[in-house]
MMTF fields as JSON, N, C-alpha, C and O atoms, coordinates in Angstrom:
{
  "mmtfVersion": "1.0.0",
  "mmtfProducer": "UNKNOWN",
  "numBonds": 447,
  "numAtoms": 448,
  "numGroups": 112,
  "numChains": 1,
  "numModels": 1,
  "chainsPerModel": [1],
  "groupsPerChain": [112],
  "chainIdList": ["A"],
  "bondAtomList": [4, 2, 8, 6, 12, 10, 16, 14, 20, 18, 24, 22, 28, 26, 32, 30, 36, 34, 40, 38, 44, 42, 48, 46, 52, 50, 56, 54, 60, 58, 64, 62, 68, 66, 72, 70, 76, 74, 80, 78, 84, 82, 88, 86, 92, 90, 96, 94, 100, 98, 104, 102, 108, 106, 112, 110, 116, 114, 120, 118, 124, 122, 128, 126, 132, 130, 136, 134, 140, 138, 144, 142, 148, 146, 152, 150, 156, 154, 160, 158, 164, 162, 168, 166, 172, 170, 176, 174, 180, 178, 184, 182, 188, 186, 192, 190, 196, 194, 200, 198, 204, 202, 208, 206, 212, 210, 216, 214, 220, 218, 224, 222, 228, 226, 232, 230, 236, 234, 240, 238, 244, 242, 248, 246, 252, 250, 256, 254, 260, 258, 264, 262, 268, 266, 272, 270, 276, 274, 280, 278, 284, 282, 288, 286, 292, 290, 296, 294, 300, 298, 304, 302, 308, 306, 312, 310, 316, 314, 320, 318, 324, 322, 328, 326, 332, 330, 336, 334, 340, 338, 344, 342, 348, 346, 352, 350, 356, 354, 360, 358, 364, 362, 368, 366, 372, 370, 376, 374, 380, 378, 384, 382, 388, 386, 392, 390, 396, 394, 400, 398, 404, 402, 408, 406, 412, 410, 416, 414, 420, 418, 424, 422, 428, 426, 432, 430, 436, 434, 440, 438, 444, 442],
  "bondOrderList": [1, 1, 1, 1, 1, 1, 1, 1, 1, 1, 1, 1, 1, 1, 1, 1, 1, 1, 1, 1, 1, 1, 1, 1, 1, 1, 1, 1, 1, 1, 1, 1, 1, 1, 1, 1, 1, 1, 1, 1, 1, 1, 1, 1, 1, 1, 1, 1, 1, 1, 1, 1, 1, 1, 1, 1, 1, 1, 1, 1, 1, 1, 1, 1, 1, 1, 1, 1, 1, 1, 1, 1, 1, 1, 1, 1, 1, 1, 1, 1, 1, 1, 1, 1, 1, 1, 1, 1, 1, 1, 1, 1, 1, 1, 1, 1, 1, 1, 1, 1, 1, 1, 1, 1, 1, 1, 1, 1, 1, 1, 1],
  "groupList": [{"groupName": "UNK", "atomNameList": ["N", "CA", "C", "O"], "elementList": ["N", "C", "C", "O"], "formalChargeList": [0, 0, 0, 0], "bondAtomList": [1, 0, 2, 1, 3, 2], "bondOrderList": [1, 1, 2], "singleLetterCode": "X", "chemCompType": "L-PEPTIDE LINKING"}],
  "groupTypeList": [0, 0, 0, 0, 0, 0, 0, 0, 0, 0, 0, 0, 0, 0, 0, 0, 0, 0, 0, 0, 0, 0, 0, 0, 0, 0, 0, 0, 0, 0, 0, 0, 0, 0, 0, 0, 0, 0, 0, 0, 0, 0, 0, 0, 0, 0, 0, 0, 0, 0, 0, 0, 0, 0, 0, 0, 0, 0, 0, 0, 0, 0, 0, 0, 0, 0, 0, 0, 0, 0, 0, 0, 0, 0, 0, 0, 0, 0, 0, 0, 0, 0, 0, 0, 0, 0, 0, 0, 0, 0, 0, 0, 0, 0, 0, 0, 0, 0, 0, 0, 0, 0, 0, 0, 0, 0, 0, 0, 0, 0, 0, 0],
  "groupIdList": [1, 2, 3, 4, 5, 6, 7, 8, 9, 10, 11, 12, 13, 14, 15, 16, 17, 18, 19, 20, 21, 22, 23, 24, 25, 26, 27, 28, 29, 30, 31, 32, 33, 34, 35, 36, 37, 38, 39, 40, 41, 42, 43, 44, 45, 46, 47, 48, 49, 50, 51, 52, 53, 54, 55, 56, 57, 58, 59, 60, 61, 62, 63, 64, 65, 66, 67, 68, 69, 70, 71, 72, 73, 74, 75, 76, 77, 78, 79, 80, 81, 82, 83, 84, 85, 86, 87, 88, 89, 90, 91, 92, 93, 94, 95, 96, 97, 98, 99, 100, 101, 102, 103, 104, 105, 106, 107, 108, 109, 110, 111, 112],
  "secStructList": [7, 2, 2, 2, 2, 2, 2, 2, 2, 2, 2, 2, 2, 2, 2, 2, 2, 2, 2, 2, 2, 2, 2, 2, 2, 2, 2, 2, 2, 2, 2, 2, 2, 2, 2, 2, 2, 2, 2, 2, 2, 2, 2, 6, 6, 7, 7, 7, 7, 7, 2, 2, 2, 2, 2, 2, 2, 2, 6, 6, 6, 2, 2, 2, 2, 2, 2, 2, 2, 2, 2, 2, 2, 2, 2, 2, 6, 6, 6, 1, 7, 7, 2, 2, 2, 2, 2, 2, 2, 2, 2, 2, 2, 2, 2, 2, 2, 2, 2, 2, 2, 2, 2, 2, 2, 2, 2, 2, 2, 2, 2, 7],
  "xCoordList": [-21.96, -20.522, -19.941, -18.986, -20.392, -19.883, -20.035, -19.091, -21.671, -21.515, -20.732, -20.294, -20.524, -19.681, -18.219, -17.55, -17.889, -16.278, -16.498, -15.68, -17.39, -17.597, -17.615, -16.875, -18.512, -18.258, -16.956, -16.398, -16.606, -15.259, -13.893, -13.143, -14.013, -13.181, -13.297, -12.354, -14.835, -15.1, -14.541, -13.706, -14.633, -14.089, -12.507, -11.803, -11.847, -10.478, -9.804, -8.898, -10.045, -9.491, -8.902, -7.724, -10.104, -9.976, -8.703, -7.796, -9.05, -8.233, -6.352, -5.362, -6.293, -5.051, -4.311, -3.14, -5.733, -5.192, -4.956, -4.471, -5.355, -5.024, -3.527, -2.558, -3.464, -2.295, -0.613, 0.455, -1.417, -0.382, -0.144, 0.881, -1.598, -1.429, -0.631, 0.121, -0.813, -0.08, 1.793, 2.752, 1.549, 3.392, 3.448, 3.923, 3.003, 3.61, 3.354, 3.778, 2.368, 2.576, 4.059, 4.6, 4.636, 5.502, 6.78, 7.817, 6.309, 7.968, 8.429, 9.424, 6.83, 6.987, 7.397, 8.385, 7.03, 7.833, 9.259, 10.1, 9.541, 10.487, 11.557, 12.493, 11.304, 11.865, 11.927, 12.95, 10.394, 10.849, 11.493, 12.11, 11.543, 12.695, 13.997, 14.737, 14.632, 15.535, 15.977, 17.146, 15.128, 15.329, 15.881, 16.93, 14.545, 15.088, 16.407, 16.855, 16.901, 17.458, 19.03, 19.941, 19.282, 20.419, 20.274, 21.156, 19.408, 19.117, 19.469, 20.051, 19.354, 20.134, 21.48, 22.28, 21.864, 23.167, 24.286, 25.505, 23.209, 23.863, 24.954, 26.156, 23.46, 23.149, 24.921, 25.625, 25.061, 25.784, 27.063, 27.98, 27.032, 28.22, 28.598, 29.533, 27.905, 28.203, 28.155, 28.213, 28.03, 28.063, 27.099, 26.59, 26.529, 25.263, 25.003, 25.79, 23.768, 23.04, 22.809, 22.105, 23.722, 23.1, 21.446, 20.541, 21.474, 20.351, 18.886, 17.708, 20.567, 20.203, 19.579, 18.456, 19.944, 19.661, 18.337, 17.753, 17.96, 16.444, 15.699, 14.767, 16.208, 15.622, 14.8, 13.735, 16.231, 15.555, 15.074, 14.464, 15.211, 14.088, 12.934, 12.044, 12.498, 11.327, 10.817, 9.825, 11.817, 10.669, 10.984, 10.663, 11.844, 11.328, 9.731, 9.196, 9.215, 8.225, 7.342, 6.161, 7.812, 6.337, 5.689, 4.534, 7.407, 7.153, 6.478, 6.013, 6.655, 5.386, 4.835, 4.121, 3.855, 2.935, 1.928, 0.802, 2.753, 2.406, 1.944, 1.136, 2.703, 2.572, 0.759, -0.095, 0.944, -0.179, -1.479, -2.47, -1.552, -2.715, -3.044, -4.115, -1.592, -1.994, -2.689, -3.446, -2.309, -2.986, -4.001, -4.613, -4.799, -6.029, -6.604, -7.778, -6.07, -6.926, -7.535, -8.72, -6.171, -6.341, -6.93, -5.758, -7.783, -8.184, -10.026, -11.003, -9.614, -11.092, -12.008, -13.168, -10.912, -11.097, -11.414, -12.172, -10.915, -11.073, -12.874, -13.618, -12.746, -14.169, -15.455, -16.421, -15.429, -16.113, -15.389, -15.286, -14.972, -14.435, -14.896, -16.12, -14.463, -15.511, -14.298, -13.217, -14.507, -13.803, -13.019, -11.854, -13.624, -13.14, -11.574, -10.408, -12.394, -11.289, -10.128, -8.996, -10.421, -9.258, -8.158, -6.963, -9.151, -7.727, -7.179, -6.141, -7.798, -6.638, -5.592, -4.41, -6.234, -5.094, -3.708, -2.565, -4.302, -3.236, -2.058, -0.84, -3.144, -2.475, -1.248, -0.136, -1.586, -0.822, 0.11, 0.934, -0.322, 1.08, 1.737, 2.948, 1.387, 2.627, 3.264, 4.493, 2.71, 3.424, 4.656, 5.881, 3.795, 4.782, 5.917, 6.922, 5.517, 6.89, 7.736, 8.922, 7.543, 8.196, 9.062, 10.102, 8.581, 8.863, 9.839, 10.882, 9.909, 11.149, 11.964, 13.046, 12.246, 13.126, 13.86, 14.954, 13.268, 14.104, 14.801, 15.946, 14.001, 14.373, 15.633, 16.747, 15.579, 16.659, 17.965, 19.082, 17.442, 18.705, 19.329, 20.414, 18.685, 18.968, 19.866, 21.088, 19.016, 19.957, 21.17, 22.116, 21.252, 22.85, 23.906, 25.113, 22.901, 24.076, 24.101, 24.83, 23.504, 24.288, 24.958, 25.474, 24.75, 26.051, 27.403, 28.559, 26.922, 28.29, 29.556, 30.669],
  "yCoordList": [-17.623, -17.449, -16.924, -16.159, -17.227, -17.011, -15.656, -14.871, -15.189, -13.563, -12.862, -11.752, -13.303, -12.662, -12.519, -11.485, -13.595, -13.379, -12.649, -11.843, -12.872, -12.0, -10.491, -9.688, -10.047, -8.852, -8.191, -7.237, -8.838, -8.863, -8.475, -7.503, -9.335, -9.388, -7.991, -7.284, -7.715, -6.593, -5.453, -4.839, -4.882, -3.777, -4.206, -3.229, -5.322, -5.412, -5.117, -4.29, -5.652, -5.757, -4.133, -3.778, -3.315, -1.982, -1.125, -0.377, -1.557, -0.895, -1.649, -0.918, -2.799, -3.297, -2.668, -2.381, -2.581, -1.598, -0.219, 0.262, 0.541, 2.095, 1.931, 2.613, 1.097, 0.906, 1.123, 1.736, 0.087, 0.347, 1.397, 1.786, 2.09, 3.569, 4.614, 5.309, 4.744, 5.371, 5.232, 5.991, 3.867, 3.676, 3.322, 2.209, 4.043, 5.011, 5.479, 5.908, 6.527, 8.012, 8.563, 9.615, 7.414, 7.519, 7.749, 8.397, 7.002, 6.579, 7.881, 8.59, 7.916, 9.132, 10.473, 11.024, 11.09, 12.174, 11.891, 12.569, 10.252, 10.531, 10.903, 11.638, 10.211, 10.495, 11.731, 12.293, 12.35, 14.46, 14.776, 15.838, 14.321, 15.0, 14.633, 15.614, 13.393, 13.212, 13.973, 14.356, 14.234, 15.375, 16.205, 16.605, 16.8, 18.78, 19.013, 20.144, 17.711, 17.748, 17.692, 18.431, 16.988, 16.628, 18.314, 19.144, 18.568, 19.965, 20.956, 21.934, 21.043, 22.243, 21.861, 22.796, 20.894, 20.494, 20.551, 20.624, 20.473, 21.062, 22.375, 22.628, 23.077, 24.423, 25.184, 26.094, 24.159, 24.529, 23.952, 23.878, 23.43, 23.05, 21.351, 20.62, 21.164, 19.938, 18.795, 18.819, 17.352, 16.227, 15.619, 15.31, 15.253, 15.009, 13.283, 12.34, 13.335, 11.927, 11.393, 11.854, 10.069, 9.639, 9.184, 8.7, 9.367, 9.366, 7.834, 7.571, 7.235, 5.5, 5.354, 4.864, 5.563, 5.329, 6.325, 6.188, 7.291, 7.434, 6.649, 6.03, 6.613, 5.454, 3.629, 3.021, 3.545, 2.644, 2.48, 1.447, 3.652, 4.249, 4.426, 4.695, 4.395, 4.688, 3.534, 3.122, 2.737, 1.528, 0.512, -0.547, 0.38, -0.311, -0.425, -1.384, 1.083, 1.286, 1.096, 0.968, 1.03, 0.75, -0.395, -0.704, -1.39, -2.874, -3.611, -4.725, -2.737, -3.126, -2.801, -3.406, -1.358, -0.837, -2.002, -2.319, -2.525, -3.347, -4.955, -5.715, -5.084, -5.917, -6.193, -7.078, -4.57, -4.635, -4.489, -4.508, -4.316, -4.145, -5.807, -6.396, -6.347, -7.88, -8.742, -9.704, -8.243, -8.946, -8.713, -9.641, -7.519, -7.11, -7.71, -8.079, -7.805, -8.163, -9.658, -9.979, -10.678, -11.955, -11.765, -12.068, -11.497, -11.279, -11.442, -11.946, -10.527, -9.736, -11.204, -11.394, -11.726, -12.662, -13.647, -14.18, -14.306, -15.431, -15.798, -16.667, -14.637, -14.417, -14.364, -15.083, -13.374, -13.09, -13.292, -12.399, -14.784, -14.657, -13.96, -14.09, -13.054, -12.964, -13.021, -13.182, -12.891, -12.619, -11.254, -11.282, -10.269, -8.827, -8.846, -8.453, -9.453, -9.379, -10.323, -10.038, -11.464, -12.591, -11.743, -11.646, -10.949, -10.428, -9.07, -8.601, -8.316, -7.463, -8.044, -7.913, -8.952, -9.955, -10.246, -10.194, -10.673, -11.508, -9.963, -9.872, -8.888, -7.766, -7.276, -6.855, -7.386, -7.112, -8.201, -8.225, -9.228, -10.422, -10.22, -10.395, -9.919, -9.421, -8.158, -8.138, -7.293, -5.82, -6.338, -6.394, -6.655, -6.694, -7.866, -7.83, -8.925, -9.551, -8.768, -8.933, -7.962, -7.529, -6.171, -5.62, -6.022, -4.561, -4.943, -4.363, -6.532, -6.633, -7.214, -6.929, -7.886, -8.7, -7.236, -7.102, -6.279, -4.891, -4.338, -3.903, -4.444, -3.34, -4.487, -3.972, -5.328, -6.297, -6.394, -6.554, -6.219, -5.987, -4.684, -4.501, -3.762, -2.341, -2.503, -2.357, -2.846, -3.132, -3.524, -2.737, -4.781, -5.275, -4.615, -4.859, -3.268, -2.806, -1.589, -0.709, -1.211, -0.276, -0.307, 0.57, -1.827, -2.207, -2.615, -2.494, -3.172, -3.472, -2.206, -2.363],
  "zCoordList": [30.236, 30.339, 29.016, 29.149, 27.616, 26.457, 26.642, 26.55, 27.013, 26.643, 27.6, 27.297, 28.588, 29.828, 28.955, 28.975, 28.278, 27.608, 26.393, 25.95, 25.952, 24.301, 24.789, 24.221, 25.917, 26.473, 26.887, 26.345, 27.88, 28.274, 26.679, 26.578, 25.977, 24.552, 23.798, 23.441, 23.611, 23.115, 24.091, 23.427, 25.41, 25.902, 25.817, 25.563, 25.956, 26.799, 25.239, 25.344, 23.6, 22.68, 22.412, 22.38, 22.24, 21.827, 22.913, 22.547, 24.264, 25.08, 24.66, 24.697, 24.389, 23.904, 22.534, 22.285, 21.657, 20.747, 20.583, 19.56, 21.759, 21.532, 22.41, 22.078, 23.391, 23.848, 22.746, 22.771, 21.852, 20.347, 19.77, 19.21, 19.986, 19.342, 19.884, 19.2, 21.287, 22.033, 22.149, 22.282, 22.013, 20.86, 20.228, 19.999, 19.572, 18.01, 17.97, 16.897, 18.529, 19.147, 19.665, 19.322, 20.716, 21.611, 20.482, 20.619, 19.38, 18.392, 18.03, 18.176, 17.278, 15.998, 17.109, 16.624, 18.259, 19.206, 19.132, 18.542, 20.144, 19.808, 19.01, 19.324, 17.707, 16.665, 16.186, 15.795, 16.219, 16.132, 17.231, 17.156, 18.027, 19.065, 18.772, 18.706, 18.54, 17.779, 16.647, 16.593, 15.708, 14.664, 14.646, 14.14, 15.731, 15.472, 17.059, 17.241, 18.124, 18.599, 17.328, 17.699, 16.126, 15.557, 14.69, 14.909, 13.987, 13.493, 14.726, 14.256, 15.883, 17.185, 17.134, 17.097, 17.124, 16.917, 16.011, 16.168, 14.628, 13.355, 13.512, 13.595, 13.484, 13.997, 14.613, 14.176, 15.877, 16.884, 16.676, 17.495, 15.15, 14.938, 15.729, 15.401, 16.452, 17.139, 16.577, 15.348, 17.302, 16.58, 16.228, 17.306, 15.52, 15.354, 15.65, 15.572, 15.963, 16.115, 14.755, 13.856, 14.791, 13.246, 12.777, 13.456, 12.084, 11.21, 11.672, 11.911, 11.465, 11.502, 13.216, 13.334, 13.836, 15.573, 15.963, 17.037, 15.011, 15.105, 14.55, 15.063, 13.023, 12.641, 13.441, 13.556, 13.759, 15.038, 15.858, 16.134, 16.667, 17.938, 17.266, 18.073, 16.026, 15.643, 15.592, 16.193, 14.524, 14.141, 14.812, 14.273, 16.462, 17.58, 18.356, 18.912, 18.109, 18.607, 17.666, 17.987, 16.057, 15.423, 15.263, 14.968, 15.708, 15.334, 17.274, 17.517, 17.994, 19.457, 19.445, 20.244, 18.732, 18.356, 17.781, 18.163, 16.713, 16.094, 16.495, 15.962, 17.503, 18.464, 19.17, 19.112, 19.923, 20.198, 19.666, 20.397, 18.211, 17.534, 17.52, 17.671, 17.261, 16.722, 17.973, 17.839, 19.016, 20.209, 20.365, 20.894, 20.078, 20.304, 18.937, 18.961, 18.061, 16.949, 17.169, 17.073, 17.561, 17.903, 18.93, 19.153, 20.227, 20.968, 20.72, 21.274, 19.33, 19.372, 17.872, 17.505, 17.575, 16.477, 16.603, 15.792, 17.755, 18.251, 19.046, 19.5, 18.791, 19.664, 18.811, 19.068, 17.656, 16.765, 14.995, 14.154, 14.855, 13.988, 12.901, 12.926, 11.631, 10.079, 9.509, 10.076, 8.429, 7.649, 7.281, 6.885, 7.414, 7.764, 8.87, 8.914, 9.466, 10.739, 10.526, 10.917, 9.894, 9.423, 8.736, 9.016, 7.411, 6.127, 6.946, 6.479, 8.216, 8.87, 9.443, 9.126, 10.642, 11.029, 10.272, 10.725, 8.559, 8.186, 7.919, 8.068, 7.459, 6.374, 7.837, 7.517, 9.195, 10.345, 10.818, 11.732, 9.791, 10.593, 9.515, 9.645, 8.507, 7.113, 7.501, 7.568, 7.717, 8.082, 9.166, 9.051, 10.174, 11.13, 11.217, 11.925, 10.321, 10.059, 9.192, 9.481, 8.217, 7.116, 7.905, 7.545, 8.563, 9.866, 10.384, 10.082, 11.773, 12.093, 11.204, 11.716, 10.14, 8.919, 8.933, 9.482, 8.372, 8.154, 9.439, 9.561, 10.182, 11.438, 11.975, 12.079, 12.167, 12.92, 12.309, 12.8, 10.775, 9.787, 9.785, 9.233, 10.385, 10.485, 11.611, 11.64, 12.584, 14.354, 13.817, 13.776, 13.357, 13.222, 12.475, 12.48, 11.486, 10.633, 11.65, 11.193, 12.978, 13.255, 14.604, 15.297, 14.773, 16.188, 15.385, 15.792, 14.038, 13.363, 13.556, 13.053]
}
């Protein structure tokens, strides 16, 4: 049964983490689309999209991106603990706390 789950852990972890990858793939587009959409707009004299609200569309998606690396990591850790895998874990529960502290503080300064 162990190797049935250690197996299992090993294919299901990796697939949780490209999941992450794929948003923030998703962010970083949107966010160039956001861009060169406020740059056509310039352009056209129109109103532009502030700065700040890409900003956040971005690093909404970097901080579930982030999300999902951490699930796959804990996933894949729990299983095969080392040490390797402990100090990514931690270096991804620091990022990604330090990610939303900012980003949430960002949110509120731009519903304010």
């Amino acid at each position: 049964m162990h190797e049935f789950l250690a197996a299992f852990v090993h294919a299901v972890g990796p697939v949780i983490e490209s999941v992450g990858i794929l948003v923030v793939i998703w962010g970083a587009l949107e966010g160039t689309t956001g861009l060169v959409l406020r740059a056509l707009a310039a352009l056209r004299g129109r109103d532009l999209q502030p700065l700040e609200k890409i900003r956040a569309g971005i690093g909404e998606k970097m901080a579930l991106g982030l999300d999902f690396f951490l699930a796959g990591d804990i996933i894949q850790t729990i299983v095969v603990p080392s040490v390797e895998s402990l100090a990514m874990l931690g270096g991804i529960v620091t990022i990604r706390t330090v990610l939303s502290y900012f980003l949430s503080r960002d949110l509120k300064e731009l519903k304010a």
